[in-house]
Backbone bond lengths (Angstrom), bond angles and torsions (degrees), N, CA, C in turn:
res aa  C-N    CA-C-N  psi(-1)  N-CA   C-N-CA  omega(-1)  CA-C   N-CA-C  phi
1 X - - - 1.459 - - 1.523 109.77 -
2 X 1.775 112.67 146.22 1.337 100.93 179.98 1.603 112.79 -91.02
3 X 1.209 125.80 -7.72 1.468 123.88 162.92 1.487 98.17 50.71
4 X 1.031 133.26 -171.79 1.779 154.49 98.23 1.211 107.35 32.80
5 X 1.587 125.65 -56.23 1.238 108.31 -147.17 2.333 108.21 -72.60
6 X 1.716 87.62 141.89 1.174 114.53 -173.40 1.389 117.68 79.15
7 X 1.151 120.95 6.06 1.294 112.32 -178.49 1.663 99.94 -100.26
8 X 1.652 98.26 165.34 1.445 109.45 -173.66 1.715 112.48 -102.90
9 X 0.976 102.73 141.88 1.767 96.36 -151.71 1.983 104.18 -145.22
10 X 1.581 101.99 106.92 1.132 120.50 -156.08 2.024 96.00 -95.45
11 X 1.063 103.60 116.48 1.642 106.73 -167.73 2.216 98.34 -128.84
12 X 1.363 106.84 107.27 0.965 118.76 161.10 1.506 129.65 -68.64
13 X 1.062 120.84 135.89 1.791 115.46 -172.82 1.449 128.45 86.98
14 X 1.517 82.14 2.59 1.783 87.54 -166.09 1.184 141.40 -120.17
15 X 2.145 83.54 66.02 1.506 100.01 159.76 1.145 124.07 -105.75
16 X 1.587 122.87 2.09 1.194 135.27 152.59 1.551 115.56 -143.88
17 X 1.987 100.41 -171.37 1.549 110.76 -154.52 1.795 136.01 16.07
18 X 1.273 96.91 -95.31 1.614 75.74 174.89 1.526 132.86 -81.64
19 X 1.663 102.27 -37.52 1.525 106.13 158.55 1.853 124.72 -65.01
20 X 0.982 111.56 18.80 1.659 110.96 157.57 1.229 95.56 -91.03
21 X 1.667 97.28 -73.06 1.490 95.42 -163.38 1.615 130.80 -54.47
22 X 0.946 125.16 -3.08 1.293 145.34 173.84 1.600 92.22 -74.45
23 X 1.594 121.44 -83.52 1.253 148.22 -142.40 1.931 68.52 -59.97
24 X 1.201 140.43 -68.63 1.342 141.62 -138.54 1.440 96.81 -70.15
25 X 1.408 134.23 -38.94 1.162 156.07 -123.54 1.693 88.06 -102.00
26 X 1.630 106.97 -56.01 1.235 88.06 -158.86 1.700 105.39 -89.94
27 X 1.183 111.51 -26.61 1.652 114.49 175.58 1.644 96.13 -60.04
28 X 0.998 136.70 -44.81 1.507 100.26 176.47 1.156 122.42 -81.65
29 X 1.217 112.60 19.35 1.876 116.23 159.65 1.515 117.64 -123.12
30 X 1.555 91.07 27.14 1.748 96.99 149.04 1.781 102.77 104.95
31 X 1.442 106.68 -0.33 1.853 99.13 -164.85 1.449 92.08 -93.92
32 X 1.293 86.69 158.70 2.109 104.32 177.40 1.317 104.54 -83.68
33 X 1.539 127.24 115.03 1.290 104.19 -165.50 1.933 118.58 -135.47
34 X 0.946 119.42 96.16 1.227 119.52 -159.82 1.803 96.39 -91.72
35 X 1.610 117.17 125.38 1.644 133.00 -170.00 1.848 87.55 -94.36
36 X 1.435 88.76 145.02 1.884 86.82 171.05 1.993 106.73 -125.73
37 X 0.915 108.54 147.32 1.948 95.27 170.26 1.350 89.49 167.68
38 X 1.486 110.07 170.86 1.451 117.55 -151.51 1.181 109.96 -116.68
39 X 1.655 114.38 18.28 1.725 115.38 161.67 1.428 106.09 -124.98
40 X 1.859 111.44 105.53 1.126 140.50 -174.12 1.884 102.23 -52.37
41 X 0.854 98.38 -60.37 2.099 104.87 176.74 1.511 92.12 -40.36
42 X 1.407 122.05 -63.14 1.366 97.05 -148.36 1.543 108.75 -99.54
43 X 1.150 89.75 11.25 2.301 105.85 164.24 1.507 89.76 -71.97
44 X 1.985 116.39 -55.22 1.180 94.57 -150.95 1.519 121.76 -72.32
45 X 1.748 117.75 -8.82 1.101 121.51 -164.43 1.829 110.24 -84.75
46 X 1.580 109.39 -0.87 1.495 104.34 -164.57 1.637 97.58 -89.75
47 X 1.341 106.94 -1.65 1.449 113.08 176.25 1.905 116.15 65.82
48 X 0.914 128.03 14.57 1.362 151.67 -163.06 1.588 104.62 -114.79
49 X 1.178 115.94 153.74 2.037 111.94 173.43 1.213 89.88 -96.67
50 X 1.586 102.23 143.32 1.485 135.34 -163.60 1.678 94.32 -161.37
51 X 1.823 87.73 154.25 1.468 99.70 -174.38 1.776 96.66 -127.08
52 X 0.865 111.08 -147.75 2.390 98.23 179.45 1.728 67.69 -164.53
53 X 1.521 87.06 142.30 1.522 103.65 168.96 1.441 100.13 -171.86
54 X 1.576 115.42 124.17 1.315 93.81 142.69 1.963 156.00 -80.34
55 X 1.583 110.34 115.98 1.258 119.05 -144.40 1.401 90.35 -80.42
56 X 1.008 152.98 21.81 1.631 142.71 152.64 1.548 112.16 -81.07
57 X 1.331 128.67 -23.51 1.662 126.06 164.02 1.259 116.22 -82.72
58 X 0.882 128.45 148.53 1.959 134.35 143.70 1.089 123.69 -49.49
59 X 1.404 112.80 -9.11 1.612 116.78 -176.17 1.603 98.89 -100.22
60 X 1.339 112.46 -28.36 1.667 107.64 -173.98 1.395 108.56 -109.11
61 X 1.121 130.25 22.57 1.586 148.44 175.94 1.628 105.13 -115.14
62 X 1.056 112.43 -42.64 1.773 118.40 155.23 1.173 121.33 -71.70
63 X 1.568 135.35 -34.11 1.145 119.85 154.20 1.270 118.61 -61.51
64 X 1.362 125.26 -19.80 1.663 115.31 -172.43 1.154 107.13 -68.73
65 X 1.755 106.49 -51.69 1.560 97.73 -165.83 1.515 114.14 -87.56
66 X 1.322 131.64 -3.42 0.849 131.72 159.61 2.081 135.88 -67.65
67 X 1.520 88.63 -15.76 1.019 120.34 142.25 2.040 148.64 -52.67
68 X 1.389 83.86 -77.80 1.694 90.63 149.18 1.524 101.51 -76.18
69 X 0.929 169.21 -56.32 1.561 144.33 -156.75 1.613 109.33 -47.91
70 X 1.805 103.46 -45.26 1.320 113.27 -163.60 1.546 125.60 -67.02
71 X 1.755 100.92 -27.96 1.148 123.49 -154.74 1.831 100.09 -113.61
72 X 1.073 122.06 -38.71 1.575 147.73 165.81 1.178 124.84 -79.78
73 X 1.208 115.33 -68.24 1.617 125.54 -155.66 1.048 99.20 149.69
74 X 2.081 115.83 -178.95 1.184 126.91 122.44 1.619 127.96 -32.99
75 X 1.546 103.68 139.78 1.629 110.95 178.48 1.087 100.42 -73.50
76 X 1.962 120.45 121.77 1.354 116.32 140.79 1.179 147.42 -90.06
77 X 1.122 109.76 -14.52 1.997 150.73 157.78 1.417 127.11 -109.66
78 X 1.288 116.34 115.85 0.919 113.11 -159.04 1.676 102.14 -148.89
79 X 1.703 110.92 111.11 1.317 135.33 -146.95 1.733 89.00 -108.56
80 X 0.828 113.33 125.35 1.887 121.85 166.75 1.492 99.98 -108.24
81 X 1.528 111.76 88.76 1.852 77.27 174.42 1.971 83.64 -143.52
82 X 1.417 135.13 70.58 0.945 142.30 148.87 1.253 106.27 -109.56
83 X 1.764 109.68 167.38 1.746 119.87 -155.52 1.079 102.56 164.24
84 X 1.767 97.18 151.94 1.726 88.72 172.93 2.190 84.75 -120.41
85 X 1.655 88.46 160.78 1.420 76.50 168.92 1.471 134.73 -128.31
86 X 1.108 146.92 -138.64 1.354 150.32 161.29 1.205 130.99 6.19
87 X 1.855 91.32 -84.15 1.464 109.35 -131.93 1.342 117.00 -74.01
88 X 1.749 111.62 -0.71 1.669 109.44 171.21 1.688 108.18 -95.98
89 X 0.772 123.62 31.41 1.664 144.29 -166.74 1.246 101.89 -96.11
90 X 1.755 127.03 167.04 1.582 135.97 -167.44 1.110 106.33 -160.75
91 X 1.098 119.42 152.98 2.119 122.45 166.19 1.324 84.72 -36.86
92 X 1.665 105.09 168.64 1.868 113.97 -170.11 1.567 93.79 -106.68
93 X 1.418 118.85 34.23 1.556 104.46 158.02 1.358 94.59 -123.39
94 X 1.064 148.38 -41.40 1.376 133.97 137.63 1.469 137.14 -29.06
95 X 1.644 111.49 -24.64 1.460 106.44 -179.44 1.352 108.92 -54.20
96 X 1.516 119.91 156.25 1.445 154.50 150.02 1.756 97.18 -53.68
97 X 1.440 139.37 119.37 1.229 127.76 139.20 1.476 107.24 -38.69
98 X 0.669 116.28 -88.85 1.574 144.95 -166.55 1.715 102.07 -12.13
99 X 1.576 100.20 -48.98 2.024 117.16 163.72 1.325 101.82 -54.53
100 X 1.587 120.70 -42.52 1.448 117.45 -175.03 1.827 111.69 -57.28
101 X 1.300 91.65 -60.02 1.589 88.92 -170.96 1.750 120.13 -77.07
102 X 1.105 116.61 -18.33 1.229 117.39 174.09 1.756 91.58 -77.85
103 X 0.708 151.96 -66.72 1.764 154.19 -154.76 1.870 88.60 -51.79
104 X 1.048 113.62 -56.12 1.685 118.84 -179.50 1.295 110.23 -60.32
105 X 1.268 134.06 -58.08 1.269 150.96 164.55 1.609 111.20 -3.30
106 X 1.886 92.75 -72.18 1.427 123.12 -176.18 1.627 101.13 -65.14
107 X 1.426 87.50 -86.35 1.408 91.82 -148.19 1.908 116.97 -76.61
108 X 1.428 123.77 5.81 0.620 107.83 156.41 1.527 118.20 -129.45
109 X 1.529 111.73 -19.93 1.844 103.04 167.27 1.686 116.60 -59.81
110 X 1.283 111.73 -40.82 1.318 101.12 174.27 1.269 127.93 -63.20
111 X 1.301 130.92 -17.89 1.783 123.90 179.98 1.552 87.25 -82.76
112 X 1.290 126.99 -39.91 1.478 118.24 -171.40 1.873 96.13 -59.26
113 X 1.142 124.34 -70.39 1.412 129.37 -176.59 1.469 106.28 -32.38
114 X 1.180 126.22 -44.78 1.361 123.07 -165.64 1.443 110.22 -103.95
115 X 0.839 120.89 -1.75 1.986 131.24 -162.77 2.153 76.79 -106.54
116 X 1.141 126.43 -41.12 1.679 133.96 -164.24 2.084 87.05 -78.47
117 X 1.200 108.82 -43.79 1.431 102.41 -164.83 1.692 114.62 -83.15
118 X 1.130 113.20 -23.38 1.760 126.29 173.57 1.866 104.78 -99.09
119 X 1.030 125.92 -37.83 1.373 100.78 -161.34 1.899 96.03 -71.50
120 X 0.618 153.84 -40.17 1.507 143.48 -178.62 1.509 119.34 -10.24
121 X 2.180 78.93 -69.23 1.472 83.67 -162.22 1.211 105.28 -77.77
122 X 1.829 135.59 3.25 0.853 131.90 -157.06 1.784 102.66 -106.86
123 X 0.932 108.56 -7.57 1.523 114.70 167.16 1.268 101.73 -76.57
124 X 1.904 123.05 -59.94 1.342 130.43 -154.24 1.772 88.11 -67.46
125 X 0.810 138.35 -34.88 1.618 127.92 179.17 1.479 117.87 -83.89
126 X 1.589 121.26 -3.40 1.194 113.92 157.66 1.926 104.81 84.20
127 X 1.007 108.03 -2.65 1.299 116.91 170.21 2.055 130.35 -149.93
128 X 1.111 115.13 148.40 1.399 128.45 -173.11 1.509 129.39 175.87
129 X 1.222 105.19 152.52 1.579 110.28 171.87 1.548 119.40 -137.54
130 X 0.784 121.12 75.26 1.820 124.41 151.36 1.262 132.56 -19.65
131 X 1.378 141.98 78.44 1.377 127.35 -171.01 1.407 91.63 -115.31
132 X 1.497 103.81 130.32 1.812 114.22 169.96 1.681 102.47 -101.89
133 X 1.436 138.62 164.94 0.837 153.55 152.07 1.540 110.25 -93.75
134 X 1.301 131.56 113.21 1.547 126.74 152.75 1.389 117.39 -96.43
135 X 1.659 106.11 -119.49 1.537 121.19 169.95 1.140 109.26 -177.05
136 X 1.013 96.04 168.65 2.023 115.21 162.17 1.661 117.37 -20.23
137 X 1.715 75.18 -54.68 1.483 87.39 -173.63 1.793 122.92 -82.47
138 X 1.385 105.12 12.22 1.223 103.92 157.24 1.717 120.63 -81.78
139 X 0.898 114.25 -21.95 1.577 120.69 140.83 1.219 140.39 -50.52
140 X 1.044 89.32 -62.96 1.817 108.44 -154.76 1.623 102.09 -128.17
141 X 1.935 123.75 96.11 1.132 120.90 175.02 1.559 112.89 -40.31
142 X 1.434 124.40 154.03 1.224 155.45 156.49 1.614 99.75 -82.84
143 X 1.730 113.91 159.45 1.181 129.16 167.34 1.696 99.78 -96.22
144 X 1.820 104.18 139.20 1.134 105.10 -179.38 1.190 120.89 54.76
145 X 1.436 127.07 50.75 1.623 130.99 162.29 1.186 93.48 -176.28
146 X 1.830 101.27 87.89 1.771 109.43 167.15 1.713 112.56 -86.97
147 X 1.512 98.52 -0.16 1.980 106.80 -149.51 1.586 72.67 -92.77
148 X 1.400 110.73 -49.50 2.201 114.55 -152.99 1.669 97.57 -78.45
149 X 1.493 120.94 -47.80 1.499 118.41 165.83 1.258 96.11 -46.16
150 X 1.073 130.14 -88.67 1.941 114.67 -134.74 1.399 95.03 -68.88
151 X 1.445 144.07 -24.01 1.295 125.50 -174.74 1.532 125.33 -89.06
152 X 1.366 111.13 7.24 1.398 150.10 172.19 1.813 94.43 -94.41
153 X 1.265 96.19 -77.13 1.858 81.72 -176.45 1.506 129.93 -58.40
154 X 1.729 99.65 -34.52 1.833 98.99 154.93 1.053 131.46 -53.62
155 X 1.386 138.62 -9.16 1.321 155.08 -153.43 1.255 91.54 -88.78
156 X 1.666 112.18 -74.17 1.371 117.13 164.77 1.500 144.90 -13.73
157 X 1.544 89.43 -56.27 1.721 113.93 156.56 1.194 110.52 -35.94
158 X 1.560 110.08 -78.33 1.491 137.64 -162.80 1.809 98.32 -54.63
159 X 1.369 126.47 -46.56 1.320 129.07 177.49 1.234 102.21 -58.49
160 X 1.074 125.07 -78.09 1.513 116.67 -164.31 1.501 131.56 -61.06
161 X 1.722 106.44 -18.10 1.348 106.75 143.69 1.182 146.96 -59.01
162 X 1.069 82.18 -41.75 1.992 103.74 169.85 1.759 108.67 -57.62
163 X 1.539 106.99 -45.61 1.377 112.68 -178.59 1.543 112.33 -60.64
164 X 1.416 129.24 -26.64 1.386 137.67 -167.24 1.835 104.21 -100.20
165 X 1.083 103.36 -17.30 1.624 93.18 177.37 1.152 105.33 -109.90
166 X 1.294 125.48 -17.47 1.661 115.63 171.65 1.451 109.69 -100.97
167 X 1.041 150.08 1.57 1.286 146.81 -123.80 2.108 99.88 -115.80
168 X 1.435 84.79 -19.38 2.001 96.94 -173.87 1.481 102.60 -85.62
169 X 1.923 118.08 -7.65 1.050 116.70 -151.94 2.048 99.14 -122.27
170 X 1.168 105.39 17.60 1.362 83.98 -160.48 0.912 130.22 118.02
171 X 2.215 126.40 -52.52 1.080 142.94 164.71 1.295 132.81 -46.55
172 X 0.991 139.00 108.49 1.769 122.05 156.64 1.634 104.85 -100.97
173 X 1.558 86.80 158.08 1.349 109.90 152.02 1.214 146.38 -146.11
174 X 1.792 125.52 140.81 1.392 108.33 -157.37 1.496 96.85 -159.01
175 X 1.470 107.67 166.72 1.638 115.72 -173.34 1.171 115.58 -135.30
176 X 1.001 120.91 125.20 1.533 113.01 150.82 1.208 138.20 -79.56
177 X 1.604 128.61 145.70 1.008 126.46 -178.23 1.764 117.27 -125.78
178 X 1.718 108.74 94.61 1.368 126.05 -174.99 1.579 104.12 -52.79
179 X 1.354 111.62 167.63 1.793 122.57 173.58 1.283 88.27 -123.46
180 X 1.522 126.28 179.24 1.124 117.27 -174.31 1.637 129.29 -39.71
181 X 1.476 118.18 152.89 1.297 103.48 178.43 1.679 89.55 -137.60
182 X 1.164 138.28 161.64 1.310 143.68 165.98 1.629 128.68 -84.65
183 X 1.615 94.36 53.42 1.502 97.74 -174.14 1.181 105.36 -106.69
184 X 1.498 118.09 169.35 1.277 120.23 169.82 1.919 129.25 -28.14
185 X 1.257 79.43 -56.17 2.002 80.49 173.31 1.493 110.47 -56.04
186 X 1.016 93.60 -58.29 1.700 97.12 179.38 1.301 135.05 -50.02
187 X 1.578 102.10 -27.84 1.193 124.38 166.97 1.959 118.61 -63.28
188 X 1.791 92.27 -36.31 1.317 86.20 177.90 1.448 114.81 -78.93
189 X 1.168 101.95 -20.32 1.754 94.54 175.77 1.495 124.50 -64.79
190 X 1.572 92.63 -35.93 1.823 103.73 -170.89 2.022 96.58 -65.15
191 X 1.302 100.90 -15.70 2.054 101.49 -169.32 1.242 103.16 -79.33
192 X 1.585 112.93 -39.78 1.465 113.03 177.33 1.099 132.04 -80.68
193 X 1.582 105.06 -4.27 1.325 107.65 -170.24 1.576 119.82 -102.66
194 X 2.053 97.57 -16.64 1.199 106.41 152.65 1.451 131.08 -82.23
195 X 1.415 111.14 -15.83 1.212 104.62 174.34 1.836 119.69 -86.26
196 X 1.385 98.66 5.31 1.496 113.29 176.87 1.708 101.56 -77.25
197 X 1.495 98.81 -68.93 1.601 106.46 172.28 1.467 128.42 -85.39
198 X 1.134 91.45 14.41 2.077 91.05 167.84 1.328 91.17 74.77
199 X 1.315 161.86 -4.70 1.343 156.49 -144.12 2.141 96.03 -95.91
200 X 1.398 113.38 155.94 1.378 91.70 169.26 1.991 101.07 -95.32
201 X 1.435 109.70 174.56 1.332 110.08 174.44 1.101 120.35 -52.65
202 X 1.998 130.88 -9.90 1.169 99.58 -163.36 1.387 94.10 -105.22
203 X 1.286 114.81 -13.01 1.562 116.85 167.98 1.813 115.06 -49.45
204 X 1.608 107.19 -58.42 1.527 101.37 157.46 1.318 118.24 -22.70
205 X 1.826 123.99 -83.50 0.905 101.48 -142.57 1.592 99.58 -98.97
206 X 1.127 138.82 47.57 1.615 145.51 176.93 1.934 87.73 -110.35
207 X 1.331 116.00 -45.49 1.809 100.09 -171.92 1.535 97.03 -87.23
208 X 1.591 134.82 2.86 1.525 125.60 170.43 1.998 79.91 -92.76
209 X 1.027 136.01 -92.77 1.262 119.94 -156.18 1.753 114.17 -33.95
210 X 1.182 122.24 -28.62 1.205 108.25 171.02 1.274 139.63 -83.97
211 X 1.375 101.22 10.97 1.385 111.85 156.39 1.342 154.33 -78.09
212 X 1.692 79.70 -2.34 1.649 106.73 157.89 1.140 117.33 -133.49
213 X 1.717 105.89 173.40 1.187 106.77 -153.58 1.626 120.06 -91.92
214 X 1.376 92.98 10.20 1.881 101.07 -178.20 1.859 93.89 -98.64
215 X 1.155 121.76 7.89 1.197 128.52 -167.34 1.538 118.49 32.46
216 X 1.449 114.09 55.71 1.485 118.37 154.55 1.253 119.27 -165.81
217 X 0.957 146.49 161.58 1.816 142.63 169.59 1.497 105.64 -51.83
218 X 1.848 97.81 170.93 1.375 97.80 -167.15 1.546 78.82 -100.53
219 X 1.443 103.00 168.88 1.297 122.01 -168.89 1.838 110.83 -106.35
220 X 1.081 134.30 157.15 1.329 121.83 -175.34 1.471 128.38 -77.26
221 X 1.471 108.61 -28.75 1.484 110.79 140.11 1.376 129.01 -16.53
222 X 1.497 104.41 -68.63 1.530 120.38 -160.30 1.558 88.77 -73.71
223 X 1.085 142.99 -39.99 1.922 131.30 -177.36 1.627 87.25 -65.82
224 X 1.611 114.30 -58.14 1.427 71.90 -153.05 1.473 124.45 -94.12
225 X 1.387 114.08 31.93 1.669 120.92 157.08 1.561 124.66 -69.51
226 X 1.512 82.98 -16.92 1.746 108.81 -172.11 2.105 92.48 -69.98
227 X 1.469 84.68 -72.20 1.542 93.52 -174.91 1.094 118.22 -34.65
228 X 1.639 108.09 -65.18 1.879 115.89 -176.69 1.749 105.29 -37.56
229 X 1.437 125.91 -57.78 1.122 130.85 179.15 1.010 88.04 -29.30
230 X 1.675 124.15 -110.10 1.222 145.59 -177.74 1.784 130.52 -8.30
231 X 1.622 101.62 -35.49 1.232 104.00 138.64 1.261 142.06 -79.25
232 X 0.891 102.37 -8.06 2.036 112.65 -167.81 1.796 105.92 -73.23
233 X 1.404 110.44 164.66 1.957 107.88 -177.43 2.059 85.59 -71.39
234 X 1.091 112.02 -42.35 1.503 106.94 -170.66 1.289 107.71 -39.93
235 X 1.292 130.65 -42.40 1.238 109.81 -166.97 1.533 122.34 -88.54
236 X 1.244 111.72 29.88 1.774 122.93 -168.97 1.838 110.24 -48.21
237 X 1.759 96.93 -25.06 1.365 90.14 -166.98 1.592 106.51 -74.30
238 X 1.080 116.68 -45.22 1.497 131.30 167.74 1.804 127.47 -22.51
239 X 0.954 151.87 93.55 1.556 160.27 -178.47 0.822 109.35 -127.34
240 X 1.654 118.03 148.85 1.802 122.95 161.66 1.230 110.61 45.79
241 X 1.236 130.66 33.00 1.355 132.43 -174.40 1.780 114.34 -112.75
242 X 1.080 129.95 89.81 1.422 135.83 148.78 1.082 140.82 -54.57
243 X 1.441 118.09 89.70 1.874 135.52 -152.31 1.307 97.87 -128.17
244 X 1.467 94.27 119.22 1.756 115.60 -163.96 1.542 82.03 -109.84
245 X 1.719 89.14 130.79 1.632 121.70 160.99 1.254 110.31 -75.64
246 X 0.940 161.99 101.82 1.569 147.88 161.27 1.632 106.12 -170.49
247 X 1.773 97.55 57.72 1.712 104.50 158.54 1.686 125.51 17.01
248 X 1.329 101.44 54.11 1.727 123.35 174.34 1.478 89.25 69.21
249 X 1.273 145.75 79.44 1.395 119.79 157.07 1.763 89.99 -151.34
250 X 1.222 109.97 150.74 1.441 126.15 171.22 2.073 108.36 -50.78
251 X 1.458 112.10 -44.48 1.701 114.44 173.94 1.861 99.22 -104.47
């Protein structure tokens, strides 16, 4: 199979949880893979070339890819899976604007910024792959996170557009949507959420694993086997398609 190998493969977020494992996932199946995110230490520890940008401007989404172009190539893969999430969030008469527009900023102006700066050349070459990261909760609202829901369900938007204008050319595009995973973010939610209800963390995350039926969270592995697929030439048949990780369970 030609998978990955040799292609250059632009992975946001991925100096940890799922964007490592992704970024790790696909370089050992041969892709050129430059990780982008805005804490240089822990770029440098994934051992991979990485650039630090912040991906909520147009100015630091153009340095990224202008970056891997320089140093790589043209982007042929191209992973959106940075975000901020939750757990500093409130009922939406309590929300912070301010949570509103930074949550948009991130996680959903930047795949637009960077999905606007790669698909070009990725039409004019007749080939590409788009993988966004959402969630659960691009489905299925969360309590107290109107900013992380809708920019999770815009994502969606943004995917399936992407899938219809590149899609005559070669391009697909597609997202996954993880259920819990045990990464750092997540972690901060499960802290706040015990310190909301007095509960300790492991109580958190024992009633999130039991919400499915393998009785535990998905692991970051398992997203990013999802992704690699999704990047790979194999999956050409695949477009506009939103395939939620979360081991039979609604989160």
């Amino acid at each position: 199979m030609a998978g990955v190998e040799g292609r250059v493969a632009l992975v946001t977020g991925g100096s940890r949880g799922i964007g490592r494992s992704t970024a790790e996932l696909l370089a050992a199946r041969g892709a050129r893979v430059m990780c982008v995110a805005r804490g240089r230490g822990e770029l440098e520890d994934v051992g991979l070339a990485y650039s630090v940008a912040d991906l909520g401007t147009p100015e630091g989404c153009a340095d990224a890819v202008r970056d891997v172009e320089k140093r790589l190539g043209p982007v042929e893969i191209l992973v959106c899976n940075h975000g901020i999430g939750s757990a500093h969030e409130r009922v939406i008469w309590e929300q912070d604007p301010d949570i509103w527009r930074e949550t948009m900023r991130v996680n959903l102006d930047g795949p637009f910024y960077l999905s606007r700066l790669v698909l070009q050349g990725m039409t004019e070459r007749g080939y590409g792959r788009v993988v966004f990261t959402s969630s659960t909760a691009g489905l299925v609202a969360e309590h107290a996170g109107s900013a992380y829901t809708s920019s999770k369900h815009g994502l969606l938007g943004l995917m399936r557009s992407v899938a219809q204008d590149g899609g005559s050319f070669g391009v697909t595009s597609n997202a996954v949507l993880p259920g819990w995973v045990q990464t750092e973010m997540a972690e901060r939610s499960a802290l706040q959420e015990s310190k909301d209800r007095g509960i300790p963390t492991e109580q958190v995350w024992a009633e999130r694993a039991a919400l499915y039926p393998a009785g535990r969270v998905v692991t970051s592995r398992e997203v990013a086997e999802v992704i690699a697929f999704l990047a790979s030439e194999e999956s050409s048949g695949v477009n506009g398609e939103a395939i939620r990780v979360a081991l039979g369970s609604t989160w």
